[in-house]
N, C-alpha and C positions, 0 to 999 in steps of 0.2 A: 273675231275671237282670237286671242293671241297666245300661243302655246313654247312651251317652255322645253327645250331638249333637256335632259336629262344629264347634269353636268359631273366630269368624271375629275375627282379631285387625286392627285397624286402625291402623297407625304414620304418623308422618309423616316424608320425608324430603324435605331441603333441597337441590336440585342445582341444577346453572346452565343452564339451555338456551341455546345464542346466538341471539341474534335473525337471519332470513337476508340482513339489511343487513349487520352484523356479519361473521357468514360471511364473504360477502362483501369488506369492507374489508379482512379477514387474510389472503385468497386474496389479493386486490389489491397487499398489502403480498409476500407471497411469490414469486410469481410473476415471472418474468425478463422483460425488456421487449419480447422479439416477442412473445410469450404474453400479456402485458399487453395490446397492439398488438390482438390478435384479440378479445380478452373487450370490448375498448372496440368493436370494430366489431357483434361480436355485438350489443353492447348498443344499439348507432344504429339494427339493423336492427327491434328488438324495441320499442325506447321514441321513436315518434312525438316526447315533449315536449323531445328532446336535439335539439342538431345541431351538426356539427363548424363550426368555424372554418377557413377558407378558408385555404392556404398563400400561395399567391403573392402578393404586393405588399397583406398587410393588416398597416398599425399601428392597434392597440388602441387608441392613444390617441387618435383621432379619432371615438370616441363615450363616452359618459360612461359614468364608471368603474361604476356602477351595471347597466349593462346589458351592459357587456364584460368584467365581472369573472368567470373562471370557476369561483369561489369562493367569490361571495356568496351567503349564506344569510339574511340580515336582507332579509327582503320582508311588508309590510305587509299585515296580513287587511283593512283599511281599502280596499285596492286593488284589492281584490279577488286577493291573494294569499296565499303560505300562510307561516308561521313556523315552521318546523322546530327551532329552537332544542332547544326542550325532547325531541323524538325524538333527538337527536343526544346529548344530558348522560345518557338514562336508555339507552341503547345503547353509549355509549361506559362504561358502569359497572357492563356484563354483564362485562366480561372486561378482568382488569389488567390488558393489554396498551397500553391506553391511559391514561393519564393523566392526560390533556389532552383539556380540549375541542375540535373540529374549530376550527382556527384560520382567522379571518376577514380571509383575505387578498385582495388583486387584482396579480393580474400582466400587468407590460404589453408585449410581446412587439411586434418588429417584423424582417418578414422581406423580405428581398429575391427577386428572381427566383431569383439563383443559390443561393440559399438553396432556393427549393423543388425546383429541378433537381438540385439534388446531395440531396436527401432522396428525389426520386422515385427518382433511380438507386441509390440504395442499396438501397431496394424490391426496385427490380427487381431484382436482384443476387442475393435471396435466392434459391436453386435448392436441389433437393431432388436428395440425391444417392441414385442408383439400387440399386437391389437386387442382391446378387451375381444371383438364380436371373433377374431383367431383364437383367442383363447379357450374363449367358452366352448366355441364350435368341436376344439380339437377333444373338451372334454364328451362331449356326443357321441363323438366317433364310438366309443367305448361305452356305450347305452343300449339301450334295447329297447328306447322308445318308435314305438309304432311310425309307418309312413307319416299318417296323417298330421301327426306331431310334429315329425321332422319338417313338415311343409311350413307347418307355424313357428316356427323356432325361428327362423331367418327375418321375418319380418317382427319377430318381436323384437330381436337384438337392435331392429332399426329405431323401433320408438324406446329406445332406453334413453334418456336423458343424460348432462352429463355426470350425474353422480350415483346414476345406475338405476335410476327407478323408471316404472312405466308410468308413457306421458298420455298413454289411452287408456280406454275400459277395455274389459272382455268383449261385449258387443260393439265394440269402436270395430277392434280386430277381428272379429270373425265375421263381420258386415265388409271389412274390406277384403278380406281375403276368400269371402263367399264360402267361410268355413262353420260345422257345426258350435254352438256357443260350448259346449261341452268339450271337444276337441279344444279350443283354445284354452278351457280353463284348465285341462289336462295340458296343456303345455306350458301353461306360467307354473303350472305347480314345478313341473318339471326344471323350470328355469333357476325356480327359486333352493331348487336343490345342489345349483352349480356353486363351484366357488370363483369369486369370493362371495361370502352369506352375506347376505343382503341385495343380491341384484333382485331385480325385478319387484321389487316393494315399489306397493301403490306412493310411500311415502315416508319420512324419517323416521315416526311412531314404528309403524312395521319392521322398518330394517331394522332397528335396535333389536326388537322382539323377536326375531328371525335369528339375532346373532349368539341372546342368550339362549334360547330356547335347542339352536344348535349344539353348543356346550354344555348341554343338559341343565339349565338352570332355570324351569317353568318355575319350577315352587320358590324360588329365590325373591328378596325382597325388593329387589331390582327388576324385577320383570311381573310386580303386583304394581310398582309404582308406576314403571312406559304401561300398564294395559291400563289402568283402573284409576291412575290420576296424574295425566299426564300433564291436563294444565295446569296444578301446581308445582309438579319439578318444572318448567319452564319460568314458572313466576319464583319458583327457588322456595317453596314455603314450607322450609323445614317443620316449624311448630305445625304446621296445617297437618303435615303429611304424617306426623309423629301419632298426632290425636286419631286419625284416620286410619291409621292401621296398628295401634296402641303400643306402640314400641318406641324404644328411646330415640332424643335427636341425633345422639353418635350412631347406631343402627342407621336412619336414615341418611345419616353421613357419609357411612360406608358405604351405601346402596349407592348414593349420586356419583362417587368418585367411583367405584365400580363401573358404572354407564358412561362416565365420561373416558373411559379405555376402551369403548366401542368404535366400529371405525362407520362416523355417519355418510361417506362418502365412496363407498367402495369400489365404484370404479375409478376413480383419481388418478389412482395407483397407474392408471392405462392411459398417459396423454396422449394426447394428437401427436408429438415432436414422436418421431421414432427414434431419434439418437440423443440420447441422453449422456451422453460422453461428454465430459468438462476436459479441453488440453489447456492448460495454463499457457500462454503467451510468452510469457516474461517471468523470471524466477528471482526474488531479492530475501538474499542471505547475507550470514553474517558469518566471515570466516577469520576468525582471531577475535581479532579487532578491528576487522574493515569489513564494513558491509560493501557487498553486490551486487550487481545487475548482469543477468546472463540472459539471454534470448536462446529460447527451447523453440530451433528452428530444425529440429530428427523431422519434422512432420513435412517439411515442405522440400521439396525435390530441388538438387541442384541445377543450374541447365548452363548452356553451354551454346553456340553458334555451330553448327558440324564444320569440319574440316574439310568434307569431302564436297559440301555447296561453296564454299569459297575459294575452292581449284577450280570448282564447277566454273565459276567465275570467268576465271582469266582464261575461255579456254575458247579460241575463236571460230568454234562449229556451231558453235548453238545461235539460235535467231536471237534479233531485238526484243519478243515477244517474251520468247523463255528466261531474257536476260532481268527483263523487268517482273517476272512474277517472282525468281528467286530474289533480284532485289525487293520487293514487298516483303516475303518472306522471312530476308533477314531482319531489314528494317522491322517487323511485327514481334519477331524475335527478341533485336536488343530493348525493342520497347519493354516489351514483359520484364526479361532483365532486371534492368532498371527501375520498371516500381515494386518488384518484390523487394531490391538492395532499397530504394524511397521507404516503403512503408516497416521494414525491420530498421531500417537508423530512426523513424520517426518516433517507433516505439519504444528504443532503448532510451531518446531524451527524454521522451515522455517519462518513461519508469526513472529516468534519473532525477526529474523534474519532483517528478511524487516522492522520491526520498528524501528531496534537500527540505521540499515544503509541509511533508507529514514525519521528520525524522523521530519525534516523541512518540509515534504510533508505532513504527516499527521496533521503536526498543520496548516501549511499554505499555501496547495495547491498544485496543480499539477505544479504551477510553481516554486517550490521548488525541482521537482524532481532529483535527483540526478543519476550521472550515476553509475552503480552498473554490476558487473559481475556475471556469477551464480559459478565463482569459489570463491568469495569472500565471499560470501553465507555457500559453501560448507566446506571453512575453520574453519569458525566460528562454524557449527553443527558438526564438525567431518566427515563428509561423502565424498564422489567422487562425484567431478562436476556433472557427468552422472544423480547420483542419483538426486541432487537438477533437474537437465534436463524432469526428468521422474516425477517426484513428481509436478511439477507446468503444467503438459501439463491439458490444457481444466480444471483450477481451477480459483476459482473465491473468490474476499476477500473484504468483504463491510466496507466499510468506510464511514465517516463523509462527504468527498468529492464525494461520488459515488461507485460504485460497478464495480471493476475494474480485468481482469482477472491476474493472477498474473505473468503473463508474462510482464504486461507493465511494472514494477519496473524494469525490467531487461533491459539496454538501456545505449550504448554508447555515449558520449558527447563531451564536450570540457572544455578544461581549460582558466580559466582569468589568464594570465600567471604573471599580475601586486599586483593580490589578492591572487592567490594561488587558489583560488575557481573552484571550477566542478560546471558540467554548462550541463542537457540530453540535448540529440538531441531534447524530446519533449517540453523542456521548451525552447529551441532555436524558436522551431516551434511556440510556443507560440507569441514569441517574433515578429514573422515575419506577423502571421496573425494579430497581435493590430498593429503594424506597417501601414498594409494594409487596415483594418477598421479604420482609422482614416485619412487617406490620403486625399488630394484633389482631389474627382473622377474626376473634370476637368482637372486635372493633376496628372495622376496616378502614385506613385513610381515606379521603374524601378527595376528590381532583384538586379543591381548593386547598385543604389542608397541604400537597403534592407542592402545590403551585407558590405558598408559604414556605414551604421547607427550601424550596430551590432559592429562595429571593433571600432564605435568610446565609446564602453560600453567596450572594448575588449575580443569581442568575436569575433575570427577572422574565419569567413564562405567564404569559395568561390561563386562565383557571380550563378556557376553553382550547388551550392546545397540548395540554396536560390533556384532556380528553382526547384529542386528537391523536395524541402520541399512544397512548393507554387501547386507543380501537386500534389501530394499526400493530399494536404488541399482542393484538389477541386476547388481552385482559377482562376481565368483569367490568362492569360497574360496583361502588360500593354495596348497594345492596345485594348484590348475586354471589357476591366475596364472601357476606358474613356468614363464619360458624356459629353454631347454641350448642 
């Protein structure tokens, strides 16, 4: 019998690992600028050889550019300093995103008082908004409900779903909590008395009913139609509902647009994100006659190489040990550096980029938006699609028209194939919602009729993305539209 050893084949394959500098600079580049804000302080806390540059009443240009540049990378091993150059060409050539060597700039910055007091108040400004189950809890505190209740309280808050209703029964909850089924139903009553009205509704029917009946409106016509015929306002049947509780269709009219000012979702209001703070990134105005591009960088910390590790340096008591961790040091230093100045020039071409190629938007509106690709973007600054891809994630650029993140610039469309003109999908969308507010609610436009009206502007939409566009607007359908 003849056996066969087990034969060990050895290949080789070519991958890219990125270096954790790297890493690093593409997080840097992605990242939104309170987030920025934090990874730069982290990083003060961690790297001794950094230190920030002082806010109030400092201009740069009263020491030489060479030691206030926060940029420079050209430092003399003669100096007892280190040259990074060549770490920087063979890192930046792990990964196409960059194509450029780290550019050797200095920027000279000068700030007034009110300059740092309007930057610390905005700090301060930042607040973390609270949790629905904090919120409701703090209302308790101020209650006089029984122990027993309070026990139940906590685990209700957990089966709240996320738009605030209970995802169990009564005997769901007092079977897990081995509590009496009376005890819990004494505590959803209780719940259902917090605000906001409507939490702890078995379901949407309820919470509406919860809301008016708060506002003292049992006897209202609005709160006969959610108790007593719900499934025809859902089917929208005004003639049904009219005959059914004998009163006119405008009466019923009233009644619907009344419940549609209920809030069906009442915990919403309470997301997961705790900070809800928008910083705009990039600011483009118009001042005269020339618009602008300004990079709102109050948020992000100056830094700097200390002075006192680079004596440290040339100073021949210390070991080869201690020489090479403050050289890591620096070297991790000027890295940082370096992709905060990388990722602020990458966003000013970019912002400059979306001005030359949306400049009808910024004079006159989102309905001028144009469709725009991020490789088209990419062409124009020199860099790899990817890069513009990583550079606009969770960034934000204030304009004249609103504060918009700068993803929406980036949007497929359609052609006037008679004009030659591009045409987004958001200015399509535009087009459909004035379409729609202007209609005859007693005869409401149809998708197709929509989808006609555009073709005869020639903008040629299918009938089925006129729908598409119309859910996404939050709109009715035709028949939920019409008034009697």
């Amino acid at each position: 019998m003849q056996t066969t050893d087990p034969e060990l084949l050895q290949t080789q394959i070519q991958t890219q690992i990125l270096a954790p500098q790297l890493r690093q600079s593409l997080k840097i580049l992605q990242v939104p600028t309170l987030e920025l804000r934090s990874t730069i302080l982290e990083e003060l806390q961690t790297n001794p050889a950094l230190e920030e540059l002082p806010m109030l009443g400092i201009s740069l240009e009263e020491e030489t550019p060479k030691e206030t540049s926060p940029f420079d990378q050209t430092v003399n091993e003669e100096n007892n300093e280190v040259n990074f150059d060549k770490e920087y060409a063979t890192l930046a050539k792990l990964d196409r995103d960059w194509n450029e060597y780290f550019a050797e700039q200095s920027s000279n910055y000068s700030f007034s008082r009110e300059d740092g007091l309007r930057h610390q108040h905005l700090l301060d400004s930042v607040a973390s908004e609270a949790s629905l189950e904090d919120f409701l809890m703090e209302q308790v505190k101020f209650t006089d409900y029984s122990e027993p209740v309070r026990a139940v309280l906590p685990y209700l808050l957990g089966s709240l779903d996320n738009n605030g209703f209970l995802t169990a029964t009564i005997e769901e909850i007092a079977e897990a909590n081995a509590a009496d089924v009376e005890v819990v139903r004494e505590a959803v009553a209780a719940l259902k008395k917090l605000e906001p009205i409507g939490i702890g509704a078995q379901n949407l029917q309820e919470c509406l009913l919860m809301q008016l009946d708060h506002k003292g409106l049992r006897d209202s016509i609005a709160y006969k139609i959610l108790r007593d015929h719900y499934t025809l306002l859902l089917r929208r049947r005004v003639p049904e509902l009219a005959h059914a509780l004998s009163i006119s269709m405008n009466a019923i009219q009233d009644a619907i647009e009344d419940i549609s000012h209920l809030d069906p979702a009442p915990a919403r209001r309470f997301g997961a994100i705790n900070n809800q703070v928008i910083v705009a990134d990039m600011t483009i105005y118009k001042d005269n006659d020339r618009w602008v591009v300004r990079s709102n960088s109050e948020f992000i910390p100056r830094l700097r190489i200390s002075r006192s590790y680079k004596e440290l340096m040339a100073q021949e008591k210390i070991s080869e040990s201690e020489r090479d961790y403050i050289r890591n040091k620096i070297r991790s230093g000027k890295f940082l550096i370096n992709a905060i100045h990388q990722r602020q020039e990458t966003l000013q071409n970019i912002a400059h980029a979306l001005l030359d190629f949306q400049y009808d938007f910024f004079e006159h509106g989102t309905a001028k938006l144009k469709p725009l690709t991020m490789s088209s973007v990419a062409d124009l600054i020199g860099v790899h699609e990817t890069t513009v891809s990583r550079a606009i994630a969770n960034k934000y650029v204030e304009t004249p028209h609103g504060t918009f993140e700068l993803r929406y610039f980036f949007t497929s469309g359609f052609i006037d194939i008679d004009k030659g003109k591009s045409l987004s999908n958001r200015s399509v969308k535009e087009k459909v919602e004035l379409l729609i507010e202007t209609e005859d609610r007693k005869k409401p436009i149809s998708d197709q009729a929509i989808s006609d009206a555009l073709a005869a502007e020639n903008i040629h939409v299918a009938r089925r993305t006129v729908a598409k566009y119309r859910e996404e607007l939050n709109i009715l359908p035709t028949h939920l539209r019409r008034r009697f």
